[in-house]
C-alpha positions in Angstrom: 107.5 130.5 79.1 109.0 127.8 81.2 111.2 125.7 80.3 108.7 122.7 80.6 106.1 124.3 78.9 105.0 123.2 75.7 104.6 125.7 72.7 101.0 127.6 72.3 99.5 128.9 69.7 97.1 131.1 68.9 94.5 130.4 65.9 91.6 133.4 65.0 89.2 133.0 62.6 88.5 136.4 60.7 85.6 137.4 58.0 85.2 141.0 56.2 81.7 141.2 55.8 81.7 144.0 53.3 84.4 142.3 51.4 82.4 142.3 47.6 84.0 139.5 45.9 83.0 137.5 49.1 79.8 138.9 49.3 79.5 137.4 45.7 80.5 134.3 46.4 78.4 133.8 49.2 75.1 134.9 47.3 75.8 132.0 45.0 74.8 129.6 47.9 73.0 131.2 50.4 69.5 131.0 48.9 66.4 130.7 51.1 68.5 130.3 53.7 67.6 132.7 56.7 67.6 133.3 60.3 70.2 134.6 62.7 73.1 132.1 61.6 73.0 133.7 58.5 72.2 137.3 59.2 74.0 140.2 58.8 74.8 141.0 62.3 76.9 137.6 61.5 79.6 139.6 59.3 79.1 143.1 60.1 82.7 144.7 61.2 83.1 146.4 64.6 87.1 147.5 63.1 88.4 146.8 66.4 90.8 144.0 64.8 94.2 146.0 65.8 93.6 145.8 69.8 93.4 141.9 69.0 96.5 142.1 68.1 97.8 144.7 70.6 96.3 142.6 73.1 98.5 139.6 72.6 101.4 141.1 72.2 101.3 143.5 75.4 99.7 140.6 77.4 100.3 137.3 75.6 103.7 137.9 74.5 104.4 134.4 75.2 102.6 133.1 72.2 104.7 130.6 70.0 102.8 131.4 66.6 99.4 133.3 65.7 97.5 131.3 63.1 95.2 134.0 61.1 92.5 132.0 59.1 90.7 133.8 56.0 88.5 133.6 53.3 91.5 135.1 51.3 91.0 139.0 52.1 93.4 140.5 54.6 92.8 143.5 57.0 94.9 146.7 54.9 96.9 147.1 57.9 98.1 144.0 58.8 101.9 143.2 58.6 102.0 139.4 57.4 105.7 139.6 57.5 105.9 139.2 61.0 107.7 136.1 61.9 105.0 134.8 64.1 102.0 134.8 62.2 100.9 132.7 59.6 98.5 133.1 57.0 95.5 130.4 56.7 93.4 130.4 53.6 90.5 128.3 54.1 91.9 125.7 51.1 94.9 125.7 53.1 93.7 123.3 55.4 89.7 122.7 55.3 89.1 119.4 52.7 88.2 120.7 49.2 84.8 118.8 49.8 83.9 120.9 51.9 84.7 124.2 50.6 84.0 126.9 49.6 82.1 127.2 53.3 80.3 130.3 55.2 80.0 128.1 58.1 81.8 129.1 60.7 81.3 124.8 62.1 83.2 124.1 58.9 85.8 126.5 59.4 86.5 125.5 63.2 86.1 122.0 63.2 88.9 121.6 60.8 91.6 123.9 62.4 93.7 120.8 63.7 94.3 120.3 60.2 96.3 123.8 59.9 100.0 123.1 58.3 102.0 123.5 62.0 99.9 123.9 64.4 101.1 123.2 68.0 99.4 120.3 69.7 98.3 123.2 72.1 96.2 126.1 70.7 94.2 128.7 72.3 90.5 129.5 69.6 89.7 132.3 69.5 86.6 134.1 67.5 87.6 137.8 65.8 85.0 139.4 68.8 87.6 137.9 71.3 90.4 140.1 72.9 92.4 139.7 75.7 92.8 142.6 78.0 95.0 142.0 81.2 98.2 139.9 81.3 98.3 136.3 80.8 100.6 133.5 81.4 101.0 130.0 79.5 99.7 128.6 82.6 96.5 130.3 82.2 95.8 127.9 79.3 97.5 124.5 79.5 98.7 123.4 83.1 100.8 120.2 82.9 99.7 119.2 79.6 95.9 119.8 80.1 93.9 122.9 78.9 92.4 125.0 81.7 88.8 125.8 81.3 85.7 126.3 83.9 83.0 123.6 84.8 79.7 124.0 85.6 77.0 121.5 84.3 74.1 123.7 82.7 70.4 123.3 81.3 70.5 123.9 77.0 68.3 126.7 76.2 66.4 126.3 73.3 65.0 129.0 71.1 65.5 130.4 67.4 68.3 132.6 68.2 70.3 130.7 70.4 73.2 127.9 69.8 70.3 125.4 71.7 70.3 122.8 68.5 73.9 122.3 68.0 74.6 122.1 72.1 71.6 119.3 71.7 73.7 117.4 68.6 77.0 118.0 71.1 75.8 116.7 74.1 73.7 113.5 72.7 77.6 112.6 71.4 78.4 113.1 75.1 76.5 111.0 76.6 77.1 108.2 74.1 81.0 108.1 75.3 80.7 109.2 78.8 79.1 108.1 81.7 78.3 111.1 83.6 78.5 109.3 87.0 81.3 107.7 86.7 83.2 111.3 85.6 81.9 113.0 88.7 83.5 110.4 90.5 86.7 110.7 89.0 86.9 114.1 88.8 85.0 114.9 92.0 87.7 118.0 93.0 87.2 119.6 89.5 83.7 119.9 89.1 83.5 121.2 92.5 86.5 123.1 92.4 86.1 126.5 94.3 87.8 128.6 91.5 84.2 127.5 89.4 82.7 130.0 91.4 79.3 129.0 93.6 76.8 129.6 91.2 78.5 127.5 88.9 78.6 124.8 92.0 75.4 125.0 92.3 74.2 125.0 89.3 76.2 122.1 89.0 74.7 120.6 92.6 70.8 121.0 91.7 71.7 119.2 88.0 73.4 116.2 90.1 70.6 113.7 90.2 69.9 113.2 86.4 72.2 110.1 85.5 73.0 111.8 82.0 75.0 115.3 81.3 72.2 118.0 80.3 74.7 120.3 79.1 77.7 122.4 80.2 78.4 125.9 81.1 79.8 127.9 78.3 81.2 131.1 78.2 81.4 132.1 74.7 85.0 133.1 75.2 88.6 131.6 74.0 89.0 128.0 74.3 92.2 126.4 74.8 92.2 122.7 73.1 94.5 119.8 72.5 95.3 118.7 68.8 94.7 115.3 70.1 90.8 116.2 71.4 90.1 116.8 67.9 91.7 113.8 66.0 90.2 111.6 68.8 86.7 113.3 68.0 87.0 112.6 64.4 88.0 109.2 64.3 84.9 107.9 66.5 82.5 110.7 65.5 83.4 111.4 61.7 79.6 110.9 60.3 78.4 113.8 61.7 81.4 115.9 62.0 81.8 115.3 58.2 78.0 116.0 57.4 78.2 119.0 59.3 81.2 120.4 57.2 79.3 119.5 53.9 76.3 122.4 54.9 77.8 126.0 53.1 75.8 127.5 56.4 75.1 126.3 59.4 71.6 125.0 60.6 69.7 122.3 63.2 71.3 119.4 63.0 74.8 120.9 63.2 77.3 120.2 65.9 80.4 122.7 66.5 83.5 122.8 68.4 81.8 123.2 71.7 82.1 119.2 71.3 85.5 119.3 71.3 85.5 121.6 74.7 82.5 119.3 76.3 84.6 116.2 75.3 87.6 117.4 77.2 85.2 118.2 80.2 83.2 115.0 80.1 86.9 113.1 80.2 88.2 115.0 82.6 91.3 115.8 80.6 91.3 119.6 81.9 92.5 122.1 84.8 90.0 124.1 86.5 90.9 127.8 85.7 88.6 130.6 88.0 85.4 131.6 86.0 86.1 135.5 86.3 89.1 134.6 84.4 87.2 135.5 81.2 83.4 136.8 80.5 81.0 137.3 77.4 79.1 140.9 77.2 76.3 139.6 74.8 75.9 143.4 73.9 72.5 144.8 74.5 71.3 148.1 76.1 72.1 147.3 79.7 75.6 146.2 79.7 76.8 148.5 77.1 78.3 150.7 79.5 79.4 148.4 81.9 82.0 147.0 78.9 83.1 150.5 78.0 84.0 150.6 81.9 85.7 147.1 81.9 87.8 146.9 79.1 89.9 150.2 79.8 90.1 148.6 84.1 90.7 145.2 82.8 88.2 143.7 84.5 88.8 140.5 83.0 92.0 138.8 81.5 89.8 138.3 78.5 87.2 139.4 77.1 84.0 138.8 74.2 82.2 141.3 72.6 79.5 139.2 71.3 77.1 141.2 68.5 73.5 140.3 68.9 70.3 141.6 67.3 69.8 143.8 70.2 72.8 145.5 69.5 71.1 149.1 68.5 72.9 151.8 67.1 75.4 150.0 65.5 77.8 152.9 64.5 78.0 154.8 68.0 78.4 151.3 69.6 80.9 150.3 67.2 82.7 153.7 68.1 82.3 153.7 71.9 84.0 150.8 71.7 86.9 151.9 69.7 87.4 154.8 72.4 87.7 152.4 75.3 89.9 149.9 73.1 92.3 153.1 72.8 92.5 154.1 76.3 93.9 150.3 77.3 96.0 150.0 73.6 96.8 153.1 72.3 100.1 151.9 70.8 100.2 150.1 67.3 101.6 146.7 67.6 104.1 144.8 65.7 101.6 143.4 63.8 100.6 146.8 62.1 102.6 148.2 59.1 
C-alpha cells in the first residue's frame, strides 16, 4: 500500500444455514413469511468459505483488517486469532431494536456502525471471492471508491431485487438531479473503462429527466463510512423501518442506496466493468465459471445461488474442484 493510501478494510457477512440453534431462532419469527427472500436457497452452504479467505490473502494481501460478521456460529476451521481479523456478532454493532434480524438489509445497513472500522471498506457477500491480484487502487483512488456506471431500467418480478431498487432510487431522485450530475460528471458516466454496452445503455436512458436505475453487478462494493452516516442522517425513516422487519420484503431499501448515492453524487472513480462479474448460476453458465475461476478471468468474482441452481451437491462440488486448482494452499486464516 502506498504511502498515501488510506487503510482498507474488508467486512463479510457470513450465515450457516444448517446451524440448529439458529435454525430455531429463526422459526420463532419467520411465520407465513415466504418467497425467495426467505427460502432456503438463501442459507444453503456451498463450503467454499476457505478460498475466501485464500483469496485475500494471495491477492489482497494489502488488506488493513477483515471484519467477519455472524450470527454468533463460527466456521470450525477458522483461526480467529489472527491479528487481522475481527469477530462481529450482530449485537456487536446492529441497535438492539433491531435485533435479533434474518435480514440481510438489517445486517448491511448497519456495518458503519462496526467498533473500528476504516472509513474505507470493501462489502462483500459470503458468495463473493476474489480470484486474481488486486491493488488498493482497485478500490479507492484518491479518496473515492471505484465502481462502474451505467444507468439501467429496474426489473420487476417476484424473484428479483426490483422492489427494493424501486424504494433506492425514488430516494435518489429526491437528492439528485440527474441532469445536473451528468453534467458534472460528464467524463465518468461516459468513461470508456464502462464498457459500450454500458454506454449505451446509458445513451438510450439519457432523455428521461429522472435516474431509472443503475447498473449493478452484484459483486463487492467498496464504500465510504461517510456515504452511510450521510444516508442516515437525511434518510433515517426508512432506513430505520427497514431494519425493524426480522426479513426482508416490498417496501425495503438496501445498501445498493448507499452505492447509487455515491454514483448519483459523483463521489466515485470509474473502475473497467470486466474488473468483476456475477455468474447467477443456472444451467448454461455453469461450466463457463468452472473454466473462469481456475484462468482468473476476473479479479473478482460472485457465485450467486438461484432457484435454477439444480443439482445442488455436484454443483456445490464442481465448484470446490476448480476453487482447489487456483487455491490449493490453506491460508493463515485456517487452523
Amino acid at each position: 500500500m502506498s504511502e498515501n493510501q488510506k487503510p482498507i478494510d474488508f467486512v463479510i457477512i457470513w450465515v450457516d444455514g444448517n446451524d440448529p440453534k439458529w435454525r430455531a431462532e429463526k422459526s420463532k419469527y419467520d411465520g407465513n413469511v415466504s418467497g425467495n427472500s426467505n427460502s432456503e436457497v438463501r442459507y444453503r452452504d456451498w463450503d467454499n468459505l476457505q478460498y475466501w479467505f485464500r483469496g485475500v490473502e494471495k491477492f489482497a494481501p494489502w488488506v488493513n483488517k477483515i471484519h467477519f460478521v455472524t450470527w454468533g456460529h463460527l466456521p470450525k476451521w477458522l483461526d480467529t486469532s489472527n491479528p487481522k481479523l475481527h469477530i462481529v456478532n450482530h449485537k456487536d454493532y446492529i441497535p438492539e431494536e433491531y435485533l435479533p434480524t434474518f435480514s440481510s438489509h438489517t445486517i448491511e445497513l448497519n456495518i458503519h456502525r462496526i467498533e473500528g472500522i476504516a472509513d474505507q471498506f470493501v462489502y462483500f457477500n459470503d458468495d463473493m471471492f476474489i480470484t486474481a491480484p488486486t491493488k488498493p487502487e482497485d478500490f479507492f483512488k484518491d479518496g473515492k471508491p471505484c465502481d462502474t456506471f451505467a444507468l439501467d431500467c429496474i426489473c420487476f418480478n417476484k424473484d428479483s431485487a426490483g422492489f427494493f431498487n424501486g424504494a433506492n432510487i425514488t430516494i435518489i431522485n429526491e437528492h439528485f438531479d440527474k441532469d445536473k450530475a451528468c453534467k458534472e460528471n460528464f467524463g465518468k458516466w461516459f468513461n470508456p473503462k464502462n464498457r459500450f454496452k454500458n454506454i449505451l445503455r446509458t445513451m438510450l436512458l439519457m432523455p428521461w429527466h429522472w435516474f431509472p436505475g443503475f447498473y449493478y453487478q452484484h459483486t463487492p462494493n467498496s464504500f465510504l463510512k461517510s456515504t452511510f452516516e450521510e444516508v442516515w442522517d437525511k434518510e433515517f425513516d426508512i432506513l430505520d423501518s427497514t431494519c425493524r422487519d426480522k426479513f426482508r420484503k416490498t417496501g425495503n431499501v438496501n445498501q445498493w442506496l448507499m452505492k447509487y448515492w455515491q454514483l448519483a453524487s459523483g463521489n466515485f472513480e470509474v473502475r473497467r466493468d470486466s474488473f468483476a462479474l456475477c455468474y447467477h448460476l443456472k444451467e448454461y453458465n455453469y461450466k463457463t465459471l468452472l473454466n473462469d475461476i481456475p484462468s482468473q478471468k476476473h479479479n473478482m468474482i460472485c457465485i450467486n445461488d438461484t432457484a435454477e441452481t439444480l443439482d445442488f451437491e455436484n454443483k456445490k462440488q464442481g465448484v470446490i474442484t476448480a476453487f482447489e486448482k487456483l487455491l490449493p494452499e490453506k491460508s493463515k486464516y485456517e487452523l
